[in-house]
N, C-alpha and C positions, 0 to 999 in steps of 0.2 A: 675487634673482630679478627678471629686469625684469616690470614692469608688460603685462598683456596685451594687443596691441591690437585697439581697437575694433571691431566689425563698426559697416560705414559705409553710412546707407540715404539715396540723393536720393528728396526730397519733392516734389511736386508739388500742382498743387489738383485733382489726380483719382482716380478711384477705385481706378486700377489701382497710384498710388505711394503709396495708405492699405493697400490690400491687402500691397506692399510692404513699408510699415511694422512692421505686424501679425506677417510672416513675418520683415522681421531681428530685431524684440524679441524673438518665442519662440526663435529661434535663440541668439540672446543671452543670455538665461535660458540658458538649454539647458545652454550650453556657458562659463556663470559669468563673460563679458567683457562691458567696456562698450559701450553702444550709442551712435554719432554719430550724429544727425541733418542731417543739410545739405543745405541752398536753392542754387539757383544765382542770381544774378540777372543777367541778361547786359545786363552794358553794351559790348559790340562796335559798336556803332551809336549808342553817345550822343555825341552832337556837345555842344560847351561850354556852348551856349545850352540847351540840355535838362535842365544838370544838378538842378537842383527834379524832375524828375520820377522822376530814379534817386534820387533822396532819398525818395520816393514809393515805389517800387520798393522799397528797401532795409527801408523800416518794413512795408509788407506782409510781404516775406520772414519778416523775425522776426517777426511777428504768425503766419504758417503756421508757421515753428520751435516758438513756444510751444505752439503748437494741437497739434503734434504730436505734442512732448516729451511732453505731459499724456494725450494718446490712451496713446502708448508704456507710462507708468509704470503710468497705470488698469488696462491688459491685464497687464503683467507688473509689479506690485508689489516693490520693492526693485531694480528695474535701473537701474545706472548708467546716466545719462542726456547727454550732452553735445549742445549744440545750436551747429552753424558756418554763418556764411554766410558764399558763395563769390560771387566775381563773375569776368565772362567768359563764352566760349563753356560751353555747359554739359557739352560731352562731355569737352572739354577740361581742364574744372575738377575735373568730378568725378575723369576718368583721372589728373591727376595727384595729386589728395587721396587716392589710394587709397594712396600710400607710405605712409602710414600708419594704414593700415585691414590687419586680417584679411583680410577680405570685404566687396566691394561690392555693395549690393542695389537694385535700379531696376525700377521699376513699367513695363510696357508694356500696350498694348491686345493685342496679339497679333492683330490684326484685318486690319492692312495697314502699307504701309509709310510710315505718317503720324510725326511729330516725334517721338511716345514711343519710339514702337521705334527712329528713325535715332537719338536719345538712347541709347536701351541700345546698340548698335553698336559707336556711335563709344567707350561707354565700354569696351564691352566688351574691344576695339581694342588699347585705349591702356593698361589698367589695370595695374598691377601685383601683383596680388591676384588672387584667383577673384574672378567677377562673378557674381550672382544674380540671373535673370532671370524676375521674379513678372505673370502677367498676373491680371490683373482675372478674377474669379468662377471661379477654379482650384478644386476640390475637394481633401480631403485623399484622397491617392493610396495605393496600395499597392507598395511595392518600389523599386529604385532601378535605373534602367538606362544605362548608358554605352557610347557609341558608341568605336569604336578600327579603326584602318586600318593596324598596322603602324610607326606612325612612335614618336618621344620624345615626343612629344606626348599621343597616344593612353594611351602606359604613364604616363604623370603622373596621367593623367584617370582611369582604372584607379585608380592606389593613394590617389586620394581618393575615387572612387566607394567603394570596399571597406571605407575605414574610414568612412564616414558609413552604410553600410548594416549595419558589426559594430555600431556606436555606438548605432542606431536599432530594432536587431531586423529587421531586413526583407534579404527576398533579394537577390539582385544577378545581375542580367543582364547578359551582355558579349552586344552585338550589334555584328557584321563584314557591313557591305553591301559585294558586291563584283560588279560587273554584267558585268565585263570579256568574257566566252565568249558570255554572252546577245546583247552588242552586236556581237560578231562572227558570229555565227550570225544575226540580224535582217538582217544587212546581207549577207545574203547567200554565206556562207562555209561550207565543210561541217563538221560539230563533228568533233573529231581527238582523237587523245589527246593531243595539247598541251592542246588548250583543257581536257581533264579532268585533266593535268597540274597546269594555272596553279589551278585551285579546289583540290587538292591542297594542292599549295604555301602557297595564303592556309587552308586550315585549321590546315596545321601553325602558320604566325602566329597564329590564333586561340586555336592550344590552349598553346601558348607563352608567351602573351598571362594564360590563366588561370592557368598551374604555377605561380609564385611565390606566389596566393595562398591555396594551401593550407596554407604553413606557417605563412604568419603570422596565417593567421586560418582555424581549423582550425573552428571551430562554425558557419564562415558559407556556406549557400547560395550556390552560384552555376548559373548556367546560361547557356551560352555559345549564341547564334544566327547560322548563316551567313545573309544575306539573299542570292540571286544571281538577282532576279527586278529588286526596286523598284532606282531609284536610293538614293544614301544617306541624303538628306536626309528623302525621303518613306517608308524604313522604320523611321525613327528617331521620325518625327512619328506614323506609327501604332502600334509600338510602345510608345511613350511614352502613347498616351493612357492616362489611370488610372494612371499610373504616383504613385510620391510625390516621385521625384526622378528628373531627365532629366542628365548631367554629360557633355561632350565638352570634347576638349581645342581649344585657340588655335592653328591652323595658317595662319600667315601664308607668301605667296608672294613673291618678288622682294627687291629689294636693302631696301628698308622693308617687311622682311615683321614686322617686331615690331608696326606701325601697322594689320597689315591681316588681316581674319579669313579664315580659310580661308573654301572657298564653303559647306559642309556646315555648318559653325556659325551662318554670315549669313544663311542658307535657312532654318534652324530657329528662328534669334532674332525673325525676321520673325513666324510665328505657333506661340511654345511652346505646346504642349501641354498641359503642366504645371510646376511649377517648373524652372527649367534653370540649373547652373552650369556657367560658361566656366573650365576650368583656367588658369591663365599658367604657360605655361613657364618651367621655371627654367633657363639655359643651362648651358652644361659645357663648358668651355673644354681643348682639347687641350695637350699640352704639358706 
């Protein structure tokens, strides 16, 4: 049997990538795999005359690795520990370190759109793992809620919401924002039975969305919410408050849409609510 891999958490010297911390070790524990630790230390900007100061740089890093490792093991006792520093861009480094990580876990402020969170983003992005996106002084929440629109994306996000809420005890909410009739009627359009059509339509998505996981997780709560008021971003943000886990899936747009988050994920990374995992798509190749 190969060996499990790591859940992977970037450190930082702030509150929100110790909180971080704290949330990949119990996960960790949790789920009996090793925890990675890892620093970025970006040298994109050291010019040759500088290099004494990324030598600098680099002995800090491991000086915050060991601080960290030790935080980690104090909280959860007997966890495999592993401590990496990375150098480079940091969204960069960490998205490609995630090849081999489980899951990537990154501290943000949730506050605005300052370096921590363009950090989660960018890793978010690029990663190829789920990303876990922990802000600073989160509560433990109750329940778990995943956003879904119909796409492959969505139904990825779905069957790891489902099995981390059979895994955890806690209910599970599929919320579907969908504003489309609203925004035509605003703008001046008489409502028709088209437009009571098209909501139609995205319920059957919705309920569609649920049917598969009744069989395979038949003791588990779910509760399905159309939103057709907020946009998506903002009933996902209020929904989610108090929640114990927020999970949407990675929908990128255009010819590099592997690189680029959909807008409803980027909207909600900017200030989570409460913990938030980013699915990765896994492709499926026709043919």
């Amino acid at each position: 049997m190969a060996p499990a891999k790591p859940i992977a958490v970037g450190i930082s010297e702030t509150s929100a990538a110790n909180a971080a911390l704290m949330w990949a070790a119990a996960r960790a524990n949790r789920l009996h795999c090793p925890l990675a630790v890892v620093n970025v230390v970006d040298d994109r900007w050291m010019a040759a005359e500088v290099l004494p100061y990324l030598e600098v740089l680099r002995e800090s890093g491991l000086g915050l690795l060991k601080e960290a490792g030790e935080k980690a093991t104090a909280a959860q006792p007997g966890l495999e520990v592993s401590l990496q520093l990375l150098e480079g861009g940091v969204g960069a480094a960490l998205g490609d370190y995630s090849k081999n990580a489980s899951m990537l876990v990154i501290g943000t402020s949730g506050h605005n759109r300052g370096a921590l969170t363009d950090r989660a983003l960018q890793a978010a992005a690029t990663a190829e793992c789920p990303v876990a996106v922990i802000g600073d002084g989160q509560s433990e929440g109750r329940g778990i809620l995943v956003g879904v629109d119909g796409s492959r994306e969505a139904t990825q996000a779905v069957a790891f919401a489902a099995a981390e809420a059979d895994a955890l005890g806690e209910e599970l909410t599929i919320l579907y924002a969908f504003t489309g009739p609203n925004r035509w009627i605003a703008a001046g359009l008489p409502q028709s039975s088209f437009a009571t059509h098209v909501v139609e339509e995205e319920r059957i998505v919705l309920s569609e969305t649920e049917a598969g996981l009744r069989q395979d997780y038949p003791d588990l709560a779910v509760h399905t919410v159309m939103e057709t008021v907020l946009e998506p971003a903002d009933a996902l943000l209020r929904a989610a408050a108090g929640a114990r886990l927020l999970v949407l899936g990675s929908r990128g747009k255009g010819a590099f849409g592997r690189f680029v988050l959909g807008s409803t994920a980027h909207a909600v990374l900017t200030q989570p609510p409460c913990p938030t995992v980013i699915t990765r798509m896994h492709k499926q190749h026709d043919g």
